[in-house]
TORPA-4810 file (N, C-alpha, C, O; in nm, 3 decimals):
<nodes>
NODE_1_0.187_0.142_1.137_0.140_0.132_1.000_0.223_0.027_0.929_0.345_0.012_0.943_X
NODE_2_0.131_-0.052_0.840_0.218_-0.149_0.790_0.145_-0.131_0.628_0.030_-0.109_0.592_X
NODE_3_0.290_-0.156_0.544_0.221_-0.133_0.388_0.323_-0.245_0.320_0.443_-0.255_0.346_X
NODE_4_0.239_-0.338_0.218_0.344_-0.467_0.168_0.291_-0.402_-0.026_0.207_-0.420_-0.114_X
NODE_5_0.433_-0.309_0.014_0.460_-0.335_-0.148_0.464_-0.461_-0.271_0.548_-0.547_-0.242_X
NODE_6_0.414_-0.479_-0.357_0.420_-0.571_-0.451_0.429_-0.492_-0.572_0.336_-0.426_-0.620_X
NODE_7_0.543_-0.501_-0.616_0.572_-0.475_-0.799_0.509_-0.526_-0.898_0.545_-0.643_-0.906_X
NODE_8_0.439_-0.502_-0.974_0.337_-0.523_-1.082_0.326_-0.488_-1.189_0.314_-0.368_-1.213_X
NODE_9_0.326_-0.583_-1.288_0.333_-0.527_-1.420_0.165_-0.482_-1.478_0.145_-0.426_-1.585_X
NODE_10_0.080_-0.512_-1.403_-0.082_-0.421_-1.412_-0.130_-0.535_-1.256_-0.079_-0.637_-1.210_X
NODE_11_-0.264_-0.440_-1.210_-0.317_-0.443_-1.130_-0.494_-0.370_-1.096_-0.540_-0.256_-1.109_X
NODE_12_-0.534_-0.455_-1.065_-0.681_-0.392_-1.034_-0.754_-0.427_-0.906_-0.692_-0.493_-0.823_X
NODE_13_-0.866_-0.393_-0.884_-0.958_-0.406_-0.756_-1.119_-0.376_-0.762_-1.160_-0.260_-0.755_X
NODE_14_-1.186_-0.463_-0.773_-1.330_-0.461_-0.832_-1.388_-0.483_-0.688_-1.338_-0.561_-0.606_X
NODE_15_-1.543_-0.375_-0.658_-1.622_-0.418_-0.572_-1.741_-0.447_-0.642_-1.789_-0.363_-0.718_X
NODE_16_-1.805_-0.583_-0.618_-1.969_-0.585_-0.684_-1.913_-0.594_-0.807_-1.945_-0.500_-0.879_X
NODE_17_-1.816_-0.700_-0.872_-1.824_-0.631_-1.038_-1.753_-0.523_-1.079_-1.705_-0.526_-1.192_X
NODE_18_-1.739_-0.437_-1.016_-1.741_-0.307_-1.117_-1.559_-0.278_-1.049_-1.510_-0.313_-0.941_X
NODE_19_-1.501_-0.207_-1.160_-1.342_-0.173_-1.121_-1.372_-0.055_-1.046_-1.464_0.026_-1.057_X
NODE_20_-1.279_-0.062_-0.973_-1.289_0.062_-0.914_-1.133_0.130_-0.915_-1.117_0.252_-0.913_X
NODE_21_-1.029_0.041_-0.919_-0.932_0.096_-0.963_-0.819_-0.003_-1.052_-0.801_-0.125_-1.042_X
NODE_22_-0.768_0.075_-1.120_-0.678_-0.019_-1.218_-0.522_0.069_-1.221_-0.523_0.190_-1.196_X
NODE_23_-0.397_-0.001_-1.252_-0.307_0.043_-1.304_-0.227_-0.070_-1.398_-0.243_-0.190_-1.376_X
NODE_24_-0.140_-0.023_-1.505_-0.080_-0.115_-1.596_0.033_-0.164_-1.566_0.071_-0.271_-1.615_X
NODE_25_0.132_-0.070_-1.451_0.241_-0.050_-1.423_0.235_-0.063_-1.270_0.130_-0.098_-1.217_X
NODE_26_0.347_-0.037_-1.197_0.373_0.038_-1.072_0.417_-0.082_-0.944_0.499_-0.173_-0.956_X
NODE_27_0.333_-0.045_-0.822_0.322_-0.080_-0.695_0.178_-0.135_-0.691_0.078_-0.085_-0.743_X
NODE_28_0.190_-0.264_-0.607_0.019_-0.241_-0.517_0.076_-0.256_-0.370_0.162_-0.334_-0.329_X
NODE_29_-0.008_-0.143_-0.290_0.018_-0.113_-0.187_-0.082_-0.139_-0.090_-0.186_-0.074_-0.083_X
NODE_30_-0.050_-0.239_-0.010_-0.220_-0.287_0.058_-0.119_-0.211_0.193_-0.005_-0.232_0.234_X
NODE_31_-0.236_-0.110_0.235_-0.266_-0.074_0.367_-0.325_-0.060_0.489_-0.439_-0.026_0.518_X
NODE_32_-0.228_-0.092_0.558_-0.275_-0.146_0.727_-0.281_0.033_0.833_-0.181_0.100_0.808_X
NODE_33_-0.314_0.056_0.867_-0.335_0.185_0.919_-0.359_0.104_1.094_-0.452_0.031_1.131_X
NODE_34_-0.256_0.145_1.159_-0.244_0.084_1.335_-0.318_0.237_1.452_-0.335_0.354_1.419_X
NODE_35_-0.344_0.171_1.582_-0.399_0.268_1.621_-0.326_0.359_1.684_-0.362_0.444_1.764_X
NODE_36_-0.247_0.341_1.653_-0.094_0.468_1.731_-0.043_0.511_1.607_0.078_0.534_1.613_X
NODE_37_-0.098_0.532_1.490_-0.034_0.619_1.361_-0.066_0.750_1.403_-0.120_0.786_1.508_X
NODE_38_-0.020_0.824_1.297_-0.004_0.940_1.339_-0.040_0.970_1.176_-0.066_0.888_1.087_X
NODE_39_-0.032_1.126_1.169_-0.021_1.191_0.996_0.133_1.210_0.992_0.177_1.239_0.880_X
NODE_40_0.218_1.198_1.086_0.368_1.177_1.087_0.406_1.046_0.969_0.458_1.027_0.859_X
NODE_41_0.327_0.963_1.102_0.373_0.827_1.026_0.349_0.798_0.887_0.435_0.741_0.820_X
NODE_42_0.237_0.834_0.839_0.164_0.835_0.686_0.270_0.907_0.601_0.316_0.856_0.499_X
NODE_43_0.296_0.997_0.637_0.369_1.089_0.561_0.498_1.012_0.546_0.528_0.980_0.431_X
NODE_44_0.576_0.980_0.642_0.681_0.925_0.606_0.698_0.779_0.530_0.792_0.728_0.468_X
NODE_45_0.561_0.733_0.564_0.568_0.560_0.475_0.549_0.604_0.320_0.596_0.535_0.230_X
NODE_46_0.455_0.760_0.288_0.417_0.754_0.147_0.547_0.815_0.103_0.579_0.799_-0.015_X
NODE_47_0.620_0.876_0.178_0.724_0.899_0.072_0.864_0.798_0.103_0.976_0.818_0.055_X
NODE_48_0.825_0.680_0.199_0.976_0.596_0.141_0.900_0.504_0.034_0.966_0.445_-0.052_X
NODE_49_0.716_0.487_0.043_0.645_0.439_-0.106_0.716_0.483_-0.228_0.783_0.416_-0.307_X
NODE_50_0.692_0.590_-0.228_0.760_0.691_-0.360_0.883_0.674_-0.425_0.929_0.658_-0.538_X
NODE_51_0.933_0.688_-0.248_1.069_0.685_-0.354_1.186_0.526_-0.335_1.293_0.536_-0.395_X
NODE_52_1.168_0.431_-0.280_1.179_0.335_-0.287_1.225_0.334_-0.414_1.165_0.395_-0.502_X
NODE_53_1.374_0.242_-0.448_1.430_0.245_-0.546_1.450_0.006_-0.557_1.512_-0.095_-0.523_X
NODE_54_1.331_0.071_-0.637_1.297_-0.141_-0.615_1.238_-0.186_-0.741_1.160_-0.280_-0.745_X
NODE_55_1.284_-0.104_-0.869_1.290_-0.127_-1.013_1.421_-0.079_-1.062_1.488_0.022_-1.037_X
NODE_56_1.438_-0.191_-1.147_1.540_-0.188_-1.250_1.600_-0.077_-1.318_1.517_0.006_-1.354_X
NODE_57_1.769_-0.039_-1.358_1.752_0.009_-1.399_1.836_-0.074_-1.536_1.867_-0.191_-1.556_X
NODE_58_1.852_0.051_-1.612_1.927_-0.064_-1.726_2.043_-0.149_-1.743_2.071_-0.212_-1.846_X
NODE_59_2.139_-0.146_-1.583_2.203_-0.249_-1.558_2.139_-0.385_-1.502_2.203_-0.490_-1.500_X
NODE_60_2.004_-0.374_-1.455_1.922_-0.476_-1.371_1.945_-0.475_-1.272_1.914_-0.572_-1.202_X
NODE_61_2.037_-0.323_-1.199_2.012_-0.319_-1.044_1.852_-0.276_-1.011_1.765_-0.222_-1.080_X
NODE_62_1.855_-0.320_-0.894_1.711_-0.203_-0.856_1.804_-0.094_-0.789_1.867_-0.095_-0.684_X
NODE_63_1.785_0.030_-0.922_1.805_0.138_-0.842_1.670_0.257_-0.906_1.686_0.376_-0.932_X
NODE_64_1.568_0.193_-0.916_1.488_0.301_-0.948_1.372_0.311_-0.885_1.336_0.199_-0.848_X
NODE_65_1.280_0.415_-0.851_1.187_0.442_-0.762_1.075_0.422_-0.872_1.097_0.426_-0.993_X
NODE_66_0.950_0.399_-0.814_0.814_0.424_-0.911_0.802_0.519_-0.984_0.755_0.503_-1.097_X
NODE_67_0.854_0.687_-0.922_0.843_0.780_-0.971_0.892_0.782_-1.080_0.831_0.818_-1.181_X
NODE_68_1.084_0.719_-1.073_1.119_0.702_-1.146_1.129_0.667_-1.341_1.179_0.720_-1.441_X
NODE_69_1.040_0.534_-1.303_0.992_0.428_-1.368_0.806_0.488_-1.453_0.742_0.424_-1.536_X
NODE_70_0.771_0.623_-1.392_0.655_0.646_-1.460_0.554_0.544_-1.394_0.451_0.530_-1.460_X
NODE_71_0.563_0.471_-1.279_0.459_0.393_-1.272_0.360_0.493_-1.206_0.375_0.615_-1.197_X
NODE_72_0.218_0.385_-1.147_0.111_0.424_-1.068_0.131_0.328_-0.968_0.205_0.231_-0.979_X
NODE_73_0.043_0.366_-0.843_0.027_0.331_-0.757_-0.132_0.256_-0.739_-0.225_0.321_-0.787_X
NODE_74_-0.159_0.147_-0.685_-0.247_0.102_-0.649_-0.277_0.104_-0.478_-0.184_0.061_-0.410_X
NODE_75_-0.367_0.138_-0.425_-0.357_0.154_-0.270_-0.488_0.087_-0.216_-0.600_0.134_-0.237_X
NODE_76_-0.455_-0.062_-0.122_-0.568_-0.103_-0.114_-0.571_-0.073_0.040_-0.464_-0.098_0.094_X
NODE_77_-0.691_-0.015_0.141_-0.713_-0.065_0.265_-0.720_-0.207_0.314_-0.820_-0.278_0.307_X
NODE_78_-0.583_-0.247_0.374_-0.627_-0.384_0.481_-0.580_-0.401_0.612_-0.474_-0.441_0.661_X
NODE_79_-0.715_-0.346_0.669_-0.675_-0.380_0.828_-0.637_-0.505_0.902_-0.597_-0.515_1.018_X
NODE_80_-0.660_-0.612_0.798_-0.591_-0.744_0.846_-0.473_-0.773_0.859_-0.432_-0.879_0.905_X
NODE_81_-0.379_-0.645_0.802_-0.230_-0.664_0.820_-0.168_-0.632_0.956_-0.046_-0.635_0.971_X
NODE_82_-0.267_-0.598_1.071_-0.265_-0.517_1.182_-0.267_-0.682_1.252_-0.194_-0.700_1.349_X
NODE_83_-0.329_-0.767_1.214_-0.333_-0.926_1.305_-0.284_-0.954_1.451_-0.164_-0.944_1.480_X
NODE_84_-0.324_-0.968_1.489_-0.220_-1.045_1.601_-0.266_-1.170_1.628_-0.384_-1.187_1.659_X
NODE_85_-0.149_-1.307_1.615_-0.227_-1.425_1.593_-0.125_-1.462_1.688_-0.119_-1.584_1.696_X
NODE_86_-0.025_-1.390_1.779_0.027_-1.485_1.881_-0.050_-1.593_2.010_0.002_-1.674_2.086_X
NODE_87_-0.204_-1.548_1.989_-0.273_-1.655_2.123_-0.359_-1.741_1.986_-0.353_-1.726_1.864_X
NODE_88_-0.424_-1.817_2.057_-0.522_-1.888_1.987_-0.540_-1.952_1.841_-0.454_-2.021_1.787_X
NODE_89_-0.650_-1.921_1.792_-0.669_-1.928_1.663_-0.700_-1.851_1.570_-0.668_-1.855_1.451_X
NODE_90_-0.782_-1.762_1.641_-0.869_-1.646_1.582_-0.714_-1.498_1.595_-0.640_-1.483_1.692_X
NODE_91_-0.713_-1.417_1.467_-0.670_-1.338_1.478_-0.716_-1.212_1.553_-0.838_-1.212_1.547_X
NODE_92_-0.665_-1.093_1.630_-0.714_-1.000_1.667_-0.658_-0.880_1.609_-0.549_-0.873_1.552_X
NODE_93_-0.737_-0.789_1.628_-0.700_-0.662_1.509_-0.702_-0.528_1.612_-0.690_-0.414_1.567_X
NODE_94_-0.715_-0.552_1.738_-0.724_-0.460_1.845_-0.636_-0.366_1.848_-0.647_-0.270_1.923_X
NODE_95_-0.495_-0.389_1.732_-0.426_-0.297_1.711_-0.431_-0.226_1.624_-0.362_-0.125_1.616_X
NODE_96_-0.519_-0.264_1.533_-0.617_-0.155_1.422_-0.641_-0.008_1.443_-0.669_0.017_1.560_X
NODE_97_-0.638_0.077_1.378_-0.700_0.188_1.399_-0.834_0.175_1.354_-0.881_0.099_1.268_X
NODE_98_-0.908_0.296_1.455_-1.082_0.210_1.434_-1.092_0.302_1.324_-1.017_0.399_1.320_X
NODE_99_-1.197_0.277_1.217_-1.237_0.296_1.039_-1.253_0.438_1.056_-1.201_0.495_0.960_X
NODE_100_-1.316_0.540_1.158_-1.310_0.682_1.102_-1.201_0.718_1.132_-1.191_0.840_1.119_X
NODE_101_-1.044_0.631_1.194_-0.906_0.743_1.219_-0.848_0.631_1.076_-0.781_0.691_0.991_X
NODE_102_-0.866_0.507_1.054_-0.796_0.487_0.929_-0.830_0.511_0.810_-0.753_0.481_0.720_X
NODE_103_-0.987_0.587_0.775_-0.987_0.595_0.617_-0.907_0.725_0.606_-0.829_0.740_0.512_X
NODE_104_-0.929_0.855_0.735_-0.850_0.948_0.668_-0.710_0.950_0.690_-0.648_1.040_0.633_X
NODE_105_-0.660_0.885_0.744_-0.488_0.834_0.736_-0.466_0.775_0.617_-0.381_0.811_0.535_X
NODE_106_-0.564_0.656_0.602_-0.542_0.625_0.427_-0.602_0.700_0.331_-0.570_0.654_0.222_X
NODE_107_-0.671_0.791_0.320_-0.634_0.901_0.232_-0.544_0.998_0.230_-0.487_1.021_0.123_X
NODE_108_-0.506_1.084_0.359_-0.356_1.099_0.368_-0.249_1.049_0.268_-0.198_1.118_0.180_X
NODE_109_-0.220_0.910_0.295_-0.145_0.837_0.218_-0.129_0.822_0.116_-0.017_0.805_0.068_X
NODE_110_-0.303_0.823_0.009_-0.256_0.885_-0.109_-0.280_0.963_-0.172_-0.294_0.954_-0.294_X
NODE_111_-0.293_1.092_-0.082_-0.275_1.239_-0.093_-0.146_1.240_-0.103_-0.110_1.287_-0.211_X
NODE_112_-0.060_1.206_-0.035_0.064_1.227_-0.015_0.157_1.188_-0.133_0.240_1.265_-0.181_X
NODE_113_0.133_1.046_-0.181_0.142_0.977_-0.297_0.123_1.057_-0.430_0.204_1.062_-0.524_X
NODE_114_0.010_1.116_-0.422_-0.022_1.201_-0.545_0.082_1.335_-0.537_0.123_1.384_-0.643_X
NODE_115_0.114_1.382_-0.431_0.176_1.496_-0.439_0.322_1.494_-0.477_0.398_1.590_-0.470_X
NODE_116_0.347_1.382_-0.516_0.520_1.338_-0.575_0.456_1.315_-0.742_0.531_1.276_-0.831_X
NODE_117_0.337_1.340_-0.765_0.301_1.295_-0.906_0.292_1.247_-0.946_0.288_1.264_-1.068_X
NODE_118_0.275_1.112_-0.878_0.234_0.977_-0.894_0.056_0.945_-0.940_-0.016_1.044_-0.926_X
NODE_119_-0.004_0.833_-0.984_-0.137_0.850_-1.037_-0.136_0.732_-0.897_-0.047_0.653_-0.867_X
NODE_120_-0.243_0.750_-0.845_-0.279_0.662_-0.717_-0.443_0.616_-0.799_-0.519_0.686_-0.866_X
NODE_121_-0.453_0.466_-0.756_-0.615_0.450_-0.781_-0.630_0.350_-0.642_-0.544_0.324_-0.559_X
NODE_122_-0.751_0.310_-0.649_-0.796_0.272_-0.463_-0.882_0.222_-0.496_-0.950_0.253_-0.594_X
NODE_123_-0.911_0.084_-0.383_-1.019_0.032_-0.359_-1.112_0.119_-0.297_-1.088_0.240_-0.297_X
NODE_124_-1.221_0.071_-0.241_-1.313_0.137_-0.128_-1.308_0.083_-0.058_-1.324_-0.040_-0.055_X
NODE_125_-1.275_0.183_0.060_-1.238_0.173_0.241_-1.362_0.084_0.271_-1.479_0.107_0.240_X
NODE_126_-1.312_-0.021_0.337_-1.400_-0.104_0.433_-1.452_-0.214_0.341_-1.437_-0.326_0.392_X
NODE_127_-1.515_-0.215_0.209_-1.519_-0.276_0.129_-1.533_-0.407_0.134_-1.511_-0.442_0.250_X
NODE_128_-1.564_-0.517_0.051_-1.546_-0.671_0.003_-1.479_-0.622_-0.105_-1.539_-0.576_-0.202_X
NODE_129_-1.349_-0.628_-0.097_-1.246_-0.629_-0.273_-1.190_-0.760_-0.336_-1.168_-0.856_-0.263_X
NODE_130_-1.168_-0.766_-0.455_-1.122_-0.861_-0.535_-1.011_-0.794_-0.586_-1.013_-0.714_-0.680_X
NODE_131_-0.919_-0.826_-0.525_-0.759_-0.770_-0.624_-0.666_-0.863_-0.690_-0.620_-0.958_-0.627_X
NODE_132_-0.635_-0.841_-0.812_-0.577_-0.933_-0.882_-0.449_-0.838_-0.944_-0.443_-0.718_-0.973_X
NODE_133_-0.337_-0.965_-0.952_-0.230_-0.874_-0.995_-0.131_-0.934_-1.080_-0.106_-1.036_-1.015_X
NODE_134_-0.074_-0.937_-1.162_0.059_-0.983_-1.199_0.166_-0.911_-1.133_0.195_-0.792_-1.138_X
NODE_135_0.243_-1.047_-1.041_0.343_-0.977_-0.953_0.487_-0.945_-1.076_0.523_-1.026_-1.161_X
NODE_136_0.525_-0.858_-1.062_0.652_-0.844_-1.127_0.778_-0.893_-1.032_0.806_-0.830_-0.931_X
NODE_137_0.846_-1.003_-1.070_0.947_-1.007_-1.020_0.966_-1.159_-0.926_0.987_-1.261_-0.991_X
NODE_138_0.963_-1.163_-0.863_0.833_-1.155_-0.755_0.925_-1.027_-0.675_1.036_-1.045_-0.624_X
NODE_139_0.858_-0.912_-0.680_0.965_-0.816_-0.603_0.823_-0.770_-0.424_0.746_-0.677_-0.448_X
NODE_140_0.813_-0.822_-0.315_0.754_-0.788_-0.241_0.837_-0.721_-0.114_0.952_-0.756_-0.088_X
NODE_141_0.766_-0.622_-0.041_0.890_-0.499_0.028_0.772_-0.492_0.167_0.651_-0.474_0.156_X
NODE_142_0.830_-0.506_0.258_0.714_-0.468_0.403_0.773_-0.368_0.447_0.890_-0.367_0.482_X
NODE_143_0.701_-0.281_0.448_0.756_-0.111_0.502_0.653_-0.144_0.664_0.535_-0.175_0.658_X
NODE_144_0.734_-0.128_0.805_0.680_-0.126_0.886_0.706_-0.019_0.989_0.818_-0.022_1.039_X
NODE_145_0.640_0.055_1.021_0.640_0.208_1.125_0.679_0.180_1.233_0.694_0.278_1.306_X
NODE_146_0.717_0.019_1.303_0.771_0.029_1.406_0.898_-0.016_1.382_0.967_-0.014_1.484_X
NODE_147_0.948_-0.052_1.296_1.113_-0.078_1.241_1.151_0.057_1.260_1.272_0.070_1.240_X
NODE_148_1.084_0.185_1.297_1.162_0.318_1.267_1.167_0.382_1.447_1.240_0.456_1.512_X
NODE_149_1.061_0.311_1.469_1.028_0.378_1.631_1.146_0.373_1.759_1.119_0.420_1.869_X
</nodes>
């Protein structure tokens, strides 16, 4: 599982036009769901999500978590973070988890998210999305499940 935090001072994700999710504050969390995850693995990426201490506090360390900070979470599905572009030209995604084991791993994720009391909003799984963001900071964080293995 791979998830690339980006700090944001607001954030959204429109399909067709229409929002489907917004936050003012927080994280956007684009998620890669691999085919060797587990509900182990989910569980443990949403809560180093959570509590990740990668906002300010009033010295201007980052020592504060989202939770912290009152933010929300934005959580987008992208299986393109799964890539493998070491041959050729064309990327391969063969390390993907196939769409009925990653939407419910990525809901998992922000089930899990919500259960620290966080407000989670989401694109739609599988989707054409438009996400736009003001990065805060530029603060970007790659949480990867095999850095732990």
């Amino acid at each position: 599982m791979k998830v690339i935090l980006q700090r944001s001072r607001q954030a959204q994700v429109s399909v067709e036009e229409r929002i489907t999710g917004k936050i003012d504050f927080g994280l956007v969390a684009l998620v890669g769901i691999a085919e060797s995850d587990s509900e182990q693995t989910v569980r443990a990426l949403a809560d180093k999500t959570a509590m990740l201490r990668i906002f300010s506090d009033e010295h201007g360390k980052m020592n504060r978590s989202v939770i912290d900070v009152g933010g929300g979470v934005l959580a987008i599905s992208q299986f393109t973070l799964l890539a493998d572009c070491r041959k050729g030209r064309r990327p391969a995604f063969t390390g993907a988890a196939k769409p009925e084991i990653a939407r419910s791993l990525y809901e998992l994720y922000m089930d899990c998210l919500r259960c620290h009391g966080l407000i989670v909003e989401a694109g739609i799984f599988a989707a054409d999305m438009k996400v736009s963001l003001t990065n805060d900071g530029p603060v970007t964080i790659i949480l990867d499940s095999s850095d732990w293995s």
